[in-house]
C-alpha positions as CSV (number, residue, x, y, z in Angstrom):
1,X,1.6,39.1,14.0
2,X,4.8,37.6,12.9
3,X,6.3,38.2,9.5
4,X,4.5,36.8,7.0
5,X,6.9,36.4,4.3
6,X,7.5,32.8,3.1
7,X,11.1,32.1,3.2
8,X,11.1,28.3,2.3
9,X,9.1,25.5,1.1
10,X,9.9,21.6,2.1
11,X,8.2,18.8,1.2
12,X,8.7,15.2,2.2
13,X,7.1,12.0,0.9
14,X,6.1,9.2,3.0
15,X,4.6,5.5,3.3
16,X,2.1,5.0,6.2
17,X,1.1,1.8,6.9
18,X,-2.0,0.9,7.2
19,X,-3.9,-2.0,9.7
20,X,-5.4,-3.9,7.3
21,X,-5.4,-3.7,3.2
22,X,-7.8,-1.2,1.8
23,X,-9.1,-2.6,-1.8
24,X,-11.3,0.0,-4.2
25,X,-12.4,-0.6,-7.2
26,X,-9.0,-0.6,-9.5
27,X,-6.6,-1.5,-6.6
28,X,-5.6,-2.0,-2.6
29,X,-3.0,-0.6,-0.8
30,X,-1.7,-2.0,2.6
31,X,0.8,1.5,2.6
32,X,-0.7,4.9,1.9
33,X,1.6,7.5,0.3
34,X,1.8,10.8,1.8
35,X,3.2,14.0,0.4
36,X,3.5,16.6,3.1
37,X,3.9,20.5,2.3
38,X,6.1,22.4,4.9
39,X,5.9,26.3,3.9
40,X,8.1,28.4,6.7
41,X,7.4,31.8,6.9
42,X,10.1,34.2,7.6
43,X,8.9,34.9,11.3
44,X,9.1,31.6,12.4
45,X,5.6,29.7,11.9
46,X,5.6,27.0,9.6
47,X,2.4,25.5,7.8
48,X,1.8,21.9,6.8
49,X,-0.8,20.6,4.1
50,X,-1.1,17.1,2.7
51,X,-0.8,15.9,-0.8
52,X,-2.5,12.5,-1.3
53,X,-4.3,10.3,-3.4
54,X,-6.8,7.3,-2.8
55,X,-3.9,4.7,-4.0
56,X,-2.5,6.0,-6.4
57,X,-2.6,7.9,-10.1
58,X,-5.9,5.6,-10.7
59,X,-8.3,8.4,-9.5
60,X,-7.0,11.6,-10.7
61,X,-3.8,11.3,-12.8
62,X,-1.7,12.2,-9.7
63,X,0.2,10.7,-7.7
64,X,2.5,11.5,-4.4
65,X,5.7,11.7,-6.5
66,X,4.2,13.5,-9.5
67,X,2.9,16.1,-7.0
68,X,6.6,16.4,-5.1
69,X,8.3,17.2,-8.4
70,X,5.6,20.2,-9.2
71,X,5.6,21.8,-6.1
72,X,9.7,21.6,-5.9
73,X,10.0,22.2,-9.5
74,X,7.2,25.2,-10.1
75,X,5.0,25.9,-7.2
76,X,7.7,26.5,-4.6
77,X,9.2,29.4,-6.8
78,X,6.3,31.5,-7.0
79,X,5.6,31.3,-3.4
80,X,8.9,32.7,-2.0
81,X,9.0,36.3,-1.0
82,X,5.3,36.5,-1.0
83,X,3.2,37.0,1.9
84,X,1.3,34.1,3.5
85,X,-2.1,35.8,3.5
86,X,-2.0,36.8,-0.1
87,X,-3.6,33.5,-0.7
88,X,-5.9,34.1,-3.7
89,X,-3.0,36.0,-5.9
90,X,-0.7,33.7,-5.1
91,X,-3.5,30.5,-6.3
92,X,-3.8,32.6,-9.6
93,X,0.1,33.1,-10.1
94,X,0.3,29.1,-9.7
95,X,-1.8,28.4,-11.9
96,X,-0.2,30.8,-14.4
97,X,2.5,28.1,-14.0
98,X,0.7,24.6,-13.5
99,X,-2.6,23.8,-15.3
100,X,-4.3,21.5,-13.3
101,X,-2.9,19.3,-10.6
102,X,-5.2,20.1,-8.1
103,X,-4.1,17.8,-5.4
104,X,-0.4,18.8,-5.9
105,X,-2.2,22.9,-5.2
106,X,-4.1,21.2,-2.5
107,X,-1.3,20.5,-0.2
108,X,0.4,23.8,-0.7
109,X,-3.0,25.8,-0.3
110,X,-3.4,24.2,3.0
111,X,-0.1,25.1,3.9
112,X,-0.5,28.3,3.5
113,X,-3.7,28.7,5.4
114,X,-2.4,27.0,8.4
115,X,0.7,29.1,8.2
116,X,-1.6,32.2,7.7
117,X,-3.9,31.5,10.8
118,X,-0.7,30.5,13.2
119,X,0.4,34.0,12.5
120,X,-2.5,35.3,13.3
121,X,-3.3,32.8,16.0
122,X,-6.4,31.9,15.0
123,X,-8.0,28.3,13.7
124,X,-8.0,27.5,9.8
125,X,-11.8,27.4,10.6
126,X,-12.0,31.6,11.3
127,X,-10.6,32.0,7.9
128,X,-13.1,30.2,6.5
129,X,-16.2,32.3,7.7
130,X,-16.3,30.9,11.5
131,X,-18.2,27.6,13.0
132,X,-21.0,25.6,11.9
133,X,-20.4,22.7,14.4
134,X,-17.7,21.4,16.3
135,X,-17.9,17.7,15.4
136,X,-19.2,15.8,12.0
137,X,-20.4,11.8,11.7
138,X,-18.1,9.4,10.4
139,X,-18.9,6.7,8.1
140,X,-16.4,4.2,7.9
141,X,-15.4,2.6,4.3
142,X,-15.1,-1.5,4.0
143,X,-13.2,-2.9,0.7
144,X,-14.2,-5.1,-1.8
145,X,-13.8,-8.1,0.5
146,X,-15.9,-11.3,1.0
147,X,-19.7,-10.3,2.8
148,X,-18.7,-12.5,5.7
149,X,-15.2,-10.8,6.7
150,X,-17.0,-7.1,6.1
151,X,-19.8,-7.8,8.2
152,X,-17.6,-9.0,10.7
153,X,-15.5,-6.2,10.5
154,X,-18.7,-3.9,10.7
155,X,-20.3,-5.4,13.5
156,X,-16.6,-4.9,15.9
157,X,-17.3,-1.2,14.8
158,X,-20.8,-1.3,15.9
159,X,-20.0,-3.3,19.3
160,X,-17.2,-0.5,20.2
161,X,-19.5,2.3,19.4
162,X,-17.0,4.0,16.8
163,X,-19.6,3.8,13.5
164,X,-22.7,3.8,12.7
165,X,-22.8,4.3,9.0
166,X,-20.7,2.4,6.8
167,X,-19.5,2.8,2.8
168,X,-19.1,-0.3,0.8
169,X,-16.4,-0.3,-2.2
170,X,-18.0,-2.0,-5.1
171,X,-16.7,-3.1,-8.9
172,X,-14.3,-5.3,-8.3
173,X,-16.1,-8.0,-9.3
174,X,-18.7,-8.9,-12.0
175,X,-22.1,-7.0,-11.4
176,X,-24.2,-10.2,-10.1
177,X,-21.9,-11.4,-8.1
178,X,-20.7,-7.4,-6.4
179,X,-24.6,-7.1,-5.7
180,X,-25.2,-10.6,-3.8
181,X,-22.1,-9.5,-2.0
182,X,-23.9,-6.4,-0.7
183,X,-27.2,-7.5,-0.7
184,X,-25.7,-10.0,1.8
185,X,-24.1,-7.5,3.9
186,X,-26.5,-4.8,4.4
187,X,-29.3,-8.0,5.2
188,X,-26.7,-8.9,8.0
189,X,-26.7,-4.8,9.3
190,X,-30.3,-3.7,8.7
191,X,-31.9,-2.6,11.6
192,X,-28.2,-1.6,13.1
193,X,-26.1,0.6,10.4
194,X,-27.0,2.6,7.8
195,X,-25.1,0.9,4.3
196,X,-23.9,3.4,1.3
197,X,-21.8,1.8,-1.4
198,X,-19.6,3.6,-3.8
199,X,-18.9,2.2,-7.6
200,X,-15.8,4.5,-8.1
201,X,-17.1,4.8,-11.7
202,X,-16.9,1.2,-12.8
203,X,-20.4,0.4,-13.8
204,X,-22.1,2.2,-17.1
205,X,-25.9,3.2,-17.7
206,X,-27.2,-0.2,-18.5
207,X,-25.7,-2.1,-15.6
208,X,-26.6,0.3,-13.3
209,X,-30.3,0.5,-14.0
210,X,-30.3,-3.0,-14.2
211,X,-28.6,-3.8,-10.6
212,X,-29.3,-0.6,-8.9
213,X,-32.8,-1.2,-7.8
214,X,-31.4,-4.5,-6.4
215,X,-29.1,-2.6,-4.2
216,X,-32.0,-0.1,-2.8
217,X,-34.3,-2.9,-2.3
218,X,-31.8,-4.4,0.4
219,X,-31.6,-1.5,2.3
220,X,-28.8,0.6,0.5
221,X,-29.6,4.1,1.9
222,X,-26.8,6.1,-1.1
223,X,-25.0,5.3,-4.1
224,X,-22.1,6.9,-5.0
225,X,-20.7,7.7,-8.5
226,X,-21.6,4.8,-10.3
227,X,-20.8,5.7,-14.2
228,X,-17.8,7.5,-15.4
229,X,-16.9,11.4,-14.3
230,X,-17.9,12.7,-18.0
231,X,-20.8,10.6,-18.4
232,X,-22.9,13.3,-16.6
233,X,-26.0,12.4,-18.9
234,X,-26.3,9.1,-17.3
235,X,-25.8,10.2,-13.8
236,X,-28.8,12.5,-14.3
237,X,-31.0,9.6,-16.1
238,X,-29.7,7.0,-12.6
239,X,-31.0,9.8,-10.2
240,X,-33.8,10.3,-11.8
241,X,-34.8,6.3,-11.4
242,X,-33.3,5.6,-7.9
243,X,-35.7,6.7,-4.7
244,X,-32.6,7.0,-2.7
245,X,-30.0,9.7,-3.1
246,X,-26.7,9.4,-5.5
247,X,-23.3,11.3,-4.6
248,X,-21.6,12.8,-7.3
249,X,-17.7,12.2,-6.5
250,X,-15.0,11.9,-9.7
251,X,-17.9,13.9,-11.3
252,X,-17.3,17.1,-8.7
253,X,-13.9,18.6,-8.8
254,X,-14.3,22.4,-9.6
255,X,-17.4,25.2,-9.2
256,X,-18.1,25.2,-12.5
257,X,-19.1,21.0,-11.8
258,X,-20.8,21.8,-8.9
259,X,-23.2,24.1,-11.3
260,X,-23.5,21.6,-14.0
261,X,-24.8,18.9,-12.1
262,X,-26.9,20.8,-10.2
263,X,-28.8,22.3,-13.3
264,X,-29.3,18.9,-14.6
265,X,-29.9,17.6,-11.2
266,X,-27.4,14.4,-11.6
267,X,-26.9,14.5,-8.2
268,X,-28.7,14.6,-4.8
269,X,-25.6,15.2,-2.7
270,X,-21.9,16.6,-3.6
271,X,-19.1,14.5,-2.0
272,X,-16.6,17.2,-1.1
273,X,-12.8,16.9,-1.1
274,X,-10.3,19.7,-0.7
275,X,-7.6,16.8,-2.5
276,X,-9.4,16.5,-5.2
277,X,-10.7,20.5,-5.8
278,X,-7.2,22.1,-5.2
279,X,-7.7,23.5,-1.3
280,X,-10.1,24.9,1.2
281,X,-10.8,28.0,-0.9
282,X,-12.4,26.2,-4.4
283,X,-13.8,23.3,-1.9
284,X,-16.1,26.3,-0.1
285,X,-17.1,27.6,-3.7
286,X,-18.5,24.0,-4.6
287,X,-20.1,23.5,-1.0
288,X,-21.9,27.5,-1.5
289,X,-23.0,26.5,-4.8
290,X,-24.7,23.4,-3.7
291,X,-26.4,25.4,-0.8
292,X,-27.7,28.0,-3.7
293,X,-29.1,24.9,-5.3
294,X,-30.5,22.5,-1.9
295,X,-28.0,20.1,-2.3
296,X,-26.0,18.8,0.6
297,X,-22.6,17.8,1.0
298,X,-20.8,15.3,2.7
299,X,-17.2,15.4,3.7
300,X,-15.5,12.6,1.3
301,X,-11.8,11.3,1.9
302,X,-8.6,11.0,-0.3
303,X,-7.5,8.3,2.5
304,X,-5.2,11.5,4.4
305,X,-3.5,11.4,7.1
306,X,-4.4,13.5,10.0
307,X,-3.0,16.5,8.2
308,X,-5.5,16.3,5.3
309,X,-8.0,14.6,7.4
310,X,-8.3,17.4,9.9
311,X,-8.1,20.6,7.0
312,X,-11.2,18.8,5.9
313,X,-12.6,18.7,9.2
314,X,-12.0,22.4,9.5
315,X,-14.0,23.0,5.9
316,X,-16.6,20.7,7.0
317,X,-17.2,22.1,10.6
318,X,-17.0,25.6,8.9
319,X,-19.8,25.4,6.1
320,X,-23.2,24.9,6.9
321,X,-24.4,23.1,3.9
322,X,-22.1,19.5,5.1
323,X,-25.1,18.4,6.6
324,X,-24.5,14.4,5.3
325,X,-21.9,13.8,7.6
326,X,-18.5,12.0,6.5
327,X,-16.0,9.6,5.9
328,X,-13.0,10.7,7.3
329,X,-11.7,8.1,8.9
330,X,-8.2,7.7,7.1
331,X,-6.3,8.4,10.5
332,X,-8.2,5.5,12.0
333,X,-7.0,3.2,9.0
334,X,-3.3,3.5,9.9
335,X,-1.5,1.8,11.6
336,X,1.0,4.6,13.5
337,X,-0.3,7.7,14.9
338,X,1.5,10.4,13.0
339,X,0.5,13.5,15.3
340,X,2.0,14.3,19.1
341,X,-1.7,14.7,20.1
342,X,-4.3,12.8,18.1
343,X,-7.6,13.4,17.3
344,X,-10.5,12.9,18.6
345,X,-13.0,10.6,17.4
346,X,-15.7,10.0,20.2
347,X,-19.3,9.0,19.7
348,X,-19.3,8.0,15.9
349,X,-18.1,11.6,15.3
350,X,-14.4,13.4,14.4
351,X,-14.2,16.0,17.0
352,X,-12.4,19.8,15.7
353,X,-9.2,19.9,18.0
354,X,-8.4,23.1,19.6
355,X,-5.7,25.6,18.3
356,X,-4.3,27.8,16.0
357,X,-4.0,26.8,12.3
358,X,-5.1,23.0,12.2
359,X,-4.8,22.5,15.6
360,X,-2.6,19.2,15.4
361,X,1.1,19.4,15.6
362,X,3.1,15.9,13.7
363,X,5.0,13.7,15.4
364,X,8.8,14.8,13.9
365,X,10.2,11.2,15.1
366,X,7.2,9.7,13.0
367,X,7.4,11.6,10.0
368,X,11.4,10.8,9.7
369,X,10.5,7.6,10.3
370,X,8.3,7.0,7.5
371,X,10.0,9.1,5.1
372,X,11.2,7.8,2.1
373,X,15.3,7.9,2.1
């Protein structure tokens, strides 16, 4: 085992492109801004975890240059001199220091876990109670486009094998006109694809018992968050009118959510991010609370890079209640491959590399390249 003590933390923000633009509700992004977390540890292992947002502060509050300044400014202090593996007293000293933001503890969390597990050359996945599965589904997300250019776009991924499920972004546009958009495209892929669309919170009570039952009637198979995060009241009164399931996502951030929603059952799956929940460690607590309660989870995306992408591979793979596959496909959305090695998606699936820590290694040439002067 080397030394474990950290010696130095780095950070580095970056602008990946991406192939095409990716439009939510709120926004699109044709770049995705990446804050990467280098913590070195005194016998020569570094860690890396990834800070990043879907597009911007919109979501959370954060963003990739909010998180930079408090990790340089008040994170990075309390981790030097400590030992990589003291994990949970080092979470509770940080947030001593920072109240909340959770994807800014995220990336440095991650860090430290890939850090710990190189030392003890082991995968992330061992430290996380050992394997459930080596590979989970991917659903791939489509924007807020026109039906025609998303079921074209949908069909390519259905002709070349890579997807079988994909996650329409809806709100955009008024409620009529978002659900004759959809309606369209899942006519166009019933029979071939399995179609889940995802309100990013745009929508309240009213409209969405009004246009809901539209969507499930065309063959929508999930519905994802479709009133505010506070409003937990009308998620609960939506599941209970839907025959289909509804994911809780800007709703489920911390344990304490996870047990909320599932006493008022406003939720039929949890949509899990280790972005959005602060790391590996408080993402497992929501995933073992919905197992307590019968709820599944499904492996949701911040739009990372491979670094983020593949420490919530190692979550997913690792807990046995992430049983409604994913949608990590953010690796797949950009346009420059930012590891030496890159993974492996094969069969509609994102495969667990081999390895200690993550198991990926970045590209150094790439990451200089796409770093911010």
């Amino acid at each position: 085992m080397s030394d474990l003590r950290i010696d130095r933390v780095e950070t580095a923000l970056l602008d990946i492109p991406l192939r095409r633009p990716h439009r939510f509700a709120r926004t699109s992004i044709t770049a995705q801004p990446v804050l990467y977390v280098f913590v070195h540890v005194a016998g020569g292992v570094t860690g890396v975890g990834e800070g990043v947002v879907p597009g911007g502060p919109w979501w959370g509050g954060e963003s990739v240059e909010t998180m930079q300044l408090v990790v340089e400014r008040f994170v990075a202090p309390v981790l030097l001199g400590r030992h990589v593996d003291d994990v949970a007293r080092i979470r509770r000293d940080v947030d001593d220091v920072v109240a909340a933001n959770l994807y800014a503890k995220a990336a440095v969390e991650v860090a430290l876990h890939d850090a710990w597990a190189r030392c003890l050359d082991v995968p992330v996945h061992a430290l996380l109670g050992g394997l459930s599965r080596r590979a989970i589904p991917v659903t791939w997300a489509l924007g807020t486009e026109p039906a025609p250019v998303v079921v074209e776009e949908a069909l390519g991924k259905i002709d070349t094998g890579q997807h079988r499920s994909f996650k329409l972004k809806m709100g955009a546009q008024e409620p009529a006109d978002d659900v004759a958009r959809v309606c369209e495209i899942a006519g166009k892929l019933a029979g071939v694809a399995g179609v889940r669309v995802d309100l990013n919170s745009r929508w309240d009570l009213l409209t969405s018992l009004t246009y809901l039952p539209k969507l499930v009637d065309a063959g929508v198979e999930l519905i994802e968050q479709p009133v505010p995060a506070r409003e937990l009241e009308a998620l609960t009164e939506i599941n209970a009118a839907l025959p289909v399931p509804v994911m809780a996502d800007e709703s489920l951030r911390t344990p304490g959510d996870a047990l909320r929603l599932a006493r008022m059952r406003a939720a039929d799956v949890y949509s899990l991010k280790t972005t959005k929940s602060g790391g590996l460690r408080a993402t497992r607590a929501i995933a073992d609370v919905a197992a307590a309660a019968g709820i599944p989870c499904h492996g949701g995306t911040s739009i990372e890079s491979p670094v983020g992408t593949v420490a919530s591979l190692h979550l997913a793979c690792a807990h046995p209640g992430v049983t409604w596959g994913s949608e990590l496909f953010g690796p797949l959305l950009m346009a420059e491959e930012m590891l030496v090695e890159p993974l492996r998606y094969a069969d509609g699936s994102l495969h667990l590399p081999d390895g200690p820590g993550l198991g990926v290694e970045l590209d150094a040439d790439k990451v200089r390249a796409f770093t911010r002067s």
